[in-house]
C-alpha positions as CSV (number, residue, x, y, z in Angstrom):
1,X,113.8,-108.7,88.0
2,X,116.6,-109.4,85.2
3,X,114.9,-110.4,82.1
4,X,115.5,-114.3,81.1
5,X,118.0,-114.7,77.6
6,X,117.4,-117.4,75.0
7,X,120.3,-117.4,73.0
8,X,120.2,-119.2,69.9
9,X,123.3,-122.1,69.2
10,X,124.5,-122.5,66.2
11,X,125.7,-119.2,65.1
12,X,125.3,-117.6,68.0
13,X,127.3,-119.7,71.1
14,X,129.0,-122.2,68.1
15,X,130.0,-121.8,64.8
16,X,129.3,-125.3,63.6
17,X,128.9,-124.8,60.0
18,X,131.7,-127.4,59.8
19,X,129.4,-130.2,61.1
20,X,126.2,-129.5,59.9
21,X,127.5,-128.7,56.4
22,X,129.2,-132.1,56.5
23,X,126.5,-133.7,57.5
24,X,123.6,-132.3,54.9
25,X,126.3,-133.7,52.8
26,X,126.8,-137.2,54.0
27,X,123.0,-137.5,54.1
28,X,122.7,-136.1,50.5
29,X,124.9,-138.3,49.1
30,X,123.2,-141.3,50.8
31,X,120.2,-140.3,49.3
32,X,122.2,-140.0,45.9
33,X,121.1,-136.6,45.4
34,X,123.8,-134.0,44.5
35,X,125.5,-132.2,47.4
36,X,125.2,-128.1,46.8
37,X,127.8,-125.8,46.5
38,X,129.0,-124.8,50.2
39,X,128.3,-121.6,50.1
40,X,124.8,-122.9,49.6
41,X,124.9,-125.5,52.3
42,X,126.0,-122.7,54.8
43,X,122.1,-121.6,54.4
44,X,121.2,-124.8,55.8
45,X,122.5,-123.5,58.8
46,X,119.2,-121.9,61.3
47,X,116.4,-123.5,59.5
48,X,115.1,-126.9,60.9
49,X,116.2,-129.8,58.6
50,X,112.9,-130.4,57.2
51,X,112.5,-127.2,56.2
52,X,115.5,-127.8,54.2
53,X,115.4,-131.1,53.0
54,X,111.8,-130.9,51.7
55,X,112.6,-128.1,48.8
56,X,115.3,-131.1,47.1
57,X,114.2,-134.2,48.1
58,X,110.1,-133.5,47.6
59,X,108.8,-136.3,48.8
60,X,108.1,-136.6,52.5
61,X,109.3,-140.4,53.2
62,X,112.8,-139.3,51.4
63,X,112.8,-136.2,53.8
64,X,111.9,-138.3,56.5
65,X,115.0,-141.0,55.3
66,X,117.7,-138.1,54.8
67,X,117.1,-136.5,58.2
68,X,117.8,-140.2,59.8
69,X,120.8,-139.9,57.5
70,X,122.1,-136.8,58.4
71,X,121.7,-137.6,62.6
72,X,123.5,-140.9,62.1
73,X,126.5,-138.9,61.2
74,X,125.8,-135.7,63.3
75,X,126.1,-138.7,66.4
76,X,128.7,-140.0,65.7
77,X,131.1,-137.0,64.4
78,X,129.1,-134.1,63.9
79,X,127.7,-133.0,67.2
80,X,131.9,-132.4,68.1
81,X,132.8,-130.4,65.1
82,X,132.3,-127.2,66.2
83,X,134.5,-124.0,67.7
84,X,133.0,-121.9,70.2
85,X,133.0,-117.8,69.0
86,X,135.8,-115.4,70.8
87,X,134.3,-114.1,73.9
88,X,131.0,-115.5,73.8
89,X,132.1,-117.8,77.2
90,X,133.1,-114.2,78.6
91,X,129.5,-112.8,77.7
92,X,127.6,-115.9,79.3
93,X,129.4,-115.9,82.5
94,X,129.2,-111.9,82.9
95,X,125.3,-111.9,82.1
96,X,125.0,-115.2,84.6
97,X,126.8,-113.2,87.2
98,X,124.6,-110.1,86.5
99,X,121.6,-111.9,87.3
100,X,120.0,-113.4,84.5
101,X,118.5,-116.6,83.9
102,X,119.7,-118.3,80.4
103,X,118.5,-120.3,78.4
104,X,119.4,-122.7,75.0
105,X,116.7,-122.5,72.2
106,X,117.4,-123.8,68.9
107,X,116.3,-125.9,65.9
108,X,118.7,-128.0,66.4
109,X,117.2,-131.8,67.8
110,X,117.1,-131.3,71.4
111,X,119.3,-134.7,72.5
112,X,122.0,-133.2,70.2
113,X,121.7,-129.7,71.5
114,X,122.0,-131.1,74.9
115,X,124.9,-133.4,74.2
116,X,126.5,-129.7,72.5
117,X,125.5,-127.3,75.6
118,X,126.9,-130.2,78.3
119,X,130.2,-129.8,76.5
120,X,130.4,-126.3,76.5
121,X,132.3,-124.7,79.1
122,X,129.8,-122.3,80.1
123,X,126.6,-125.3,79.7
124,X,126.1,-125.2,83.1
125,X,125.2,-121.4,82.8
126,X,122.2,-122.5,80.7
127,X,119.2,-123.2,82.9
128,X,117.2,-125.2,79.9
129,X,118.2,-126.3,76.3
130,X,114.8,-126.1,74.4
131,X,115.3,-127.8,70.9
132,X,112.9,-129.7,68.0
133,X,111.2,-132.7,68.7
134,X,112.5,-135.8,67.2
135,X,109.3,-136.1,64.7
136,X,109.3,-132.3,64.3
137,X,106.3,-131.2,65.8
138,X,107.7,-128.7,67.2
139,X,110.5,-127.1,65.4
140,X,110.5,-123.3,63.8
141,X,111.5,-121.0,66.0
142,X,108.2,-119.5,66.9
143,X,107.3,-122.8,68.0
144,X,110.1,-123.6,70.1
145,X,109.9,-120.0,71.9
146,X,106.6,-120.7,72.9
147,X,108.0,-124.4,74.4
148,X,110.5,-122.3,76.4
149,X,108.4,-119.7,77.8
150,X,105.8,-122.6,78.5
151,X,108.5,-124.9,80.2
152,X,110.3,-121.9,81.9
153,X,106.6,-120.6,83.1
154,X,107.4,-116.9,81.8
155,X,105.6,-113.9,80.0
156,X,107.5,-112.5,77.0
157,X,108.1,-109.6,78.1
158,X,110.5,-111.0,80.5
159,X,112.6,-112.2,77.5
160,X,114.9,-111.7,75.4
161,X,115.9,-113.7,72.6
162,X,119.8,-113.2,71.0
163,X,120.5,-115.5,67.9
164,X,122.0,-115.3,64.3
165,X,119.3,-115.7,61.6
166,X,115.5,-114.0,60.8
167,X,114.6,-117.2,62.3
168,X,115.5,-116.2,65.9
169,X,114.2,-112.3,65.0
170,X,111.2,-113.2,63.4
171,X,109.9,-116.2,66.3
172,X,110.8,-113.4,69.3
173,X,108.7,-110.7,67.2
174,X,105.9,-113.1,66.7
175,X,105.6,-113.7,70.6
176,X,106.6,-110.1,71.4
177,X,110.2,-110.6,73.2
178,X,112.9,-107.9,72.7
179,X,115.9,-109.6,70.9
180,X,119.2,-108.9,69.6
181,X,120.7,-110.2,66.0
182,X,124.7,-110.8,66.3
183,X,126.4,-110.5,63.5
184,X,129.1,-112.9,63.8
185,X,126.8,-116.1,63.1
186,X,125.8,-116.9,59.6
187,X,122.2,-114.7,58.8
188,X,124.4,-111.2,58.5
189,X,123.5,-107.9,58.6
190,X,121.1,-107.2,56.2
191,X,118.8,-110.5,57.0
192,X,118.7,-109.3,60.7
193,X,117.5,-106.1,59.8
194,X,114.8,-107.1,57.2
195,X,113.8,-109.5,59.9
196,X,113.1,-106.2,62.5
197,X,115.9,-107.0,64.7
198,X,115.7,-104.4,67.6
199,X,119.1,-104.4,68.1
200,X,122.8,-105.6,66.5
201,X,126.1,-106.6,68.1
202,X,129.1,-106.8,66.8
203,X,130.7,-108.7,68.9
204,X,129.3,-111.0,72.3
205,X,131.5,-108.0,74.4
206,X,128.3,-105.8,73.5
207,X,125.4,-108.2,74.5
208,X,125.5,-107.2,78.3
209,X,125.4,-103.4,77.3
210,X,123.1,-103.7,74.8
211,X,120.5,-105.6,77.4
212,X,121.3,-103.5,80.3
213,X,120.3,-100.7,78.7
């Protein structure tokens, strides 16, 4: 049997660091808290946004205020601003017609990821879009592989997971899937590698290869 694919979404099937960095911004400055450099705010992009709001803002009601912040704008602009990667449609369709099943899992809140994946062309490919809780409870990546493999009733080592950041390498290794780090998301070469990615791809052209083999 054809091993199931999560594939990670920002960074991976969307590069939406227009969006998200706007948004961290909007909900910074709401907060009246200066807005980083964005270079800095690009590092925002793959970790939940607790995990990123907590470092600046300290106090757990303020984190709890900016995240409603930054989800007000996210609906009503954010979740749109976004531009899919070359060839990664061309990837999803080929792997769909190859036999595997595929799956969305990401940090992102799951009502926006599924909002996101409906609007993709290939969304329909995706049998599941597995994404944070609204409260949090479930929301680093180890966590949310668990909830897919749970959901999806299947054994890791009929997975694979294919995302961006440590984030994606590091929650696969910690249930045992095989996974892939791209490197045209926003973690880059040497993260993936520290992280014990198994393999890299260049570009999505490579993903079928890489997993056929």
């Amino acid at each position: 049997m054809k091993p199931t694919l999560f594939f990670d979404l920002d960074g991976t099937l969307i590069d939406s660091a227009v969006g998200i960095t706007r948004c961290v911004a909007h909900a910074l400055t709401q907060m009246a808290h200066p807005v980083p450099p964005q270079d800095e705010l690009r590092r925002w992009i793959g970790p939940s946004l607790r995990t990123s709001f907590a470092p600046l803002l300290h106090d757990p009601a303020r984190v709890e205020q900016a995240v409603l912040h930054y989800r007000d704008r996210f609906e009503s602009h954010g979740w749109a601003e976004h531009q899919l990667y070359a060839g990664i449609g061309e990837a999803i369709e080929a792997l769909h017609a190859a036999g595997h099943r595929l799956a969305v899992v990401t940090a992102k809140n799951e009502p926006h990821a599924r909002k996101i994946a409906a609007h993709l062309p290939f969304g329909h490919r995706f049998e599941d879009v597995i994404g944070a809780t609204e409260d949090g409870r479930i929301s680093d990546k180890d966590q949310l592989i668990g909830e897919a493999l749970r959901r999806l009733d299947l054994a890791p080592d009929a997975c694979w997971m294919i995302g961006d950041r440590r984030m994606d390498i590091e929650g696969a290794r910690h249930h045992g899937l095989r996974n892939i780090g791209v490197l045209w998301g926003f973690g880059g070469e040497a993260e993936l590698r520290a992280a014990g990615a198994d393999h890299l791809a260049d570009s999505p052209a490579q993903l079928p290869g890489l997993i056929a083999a």
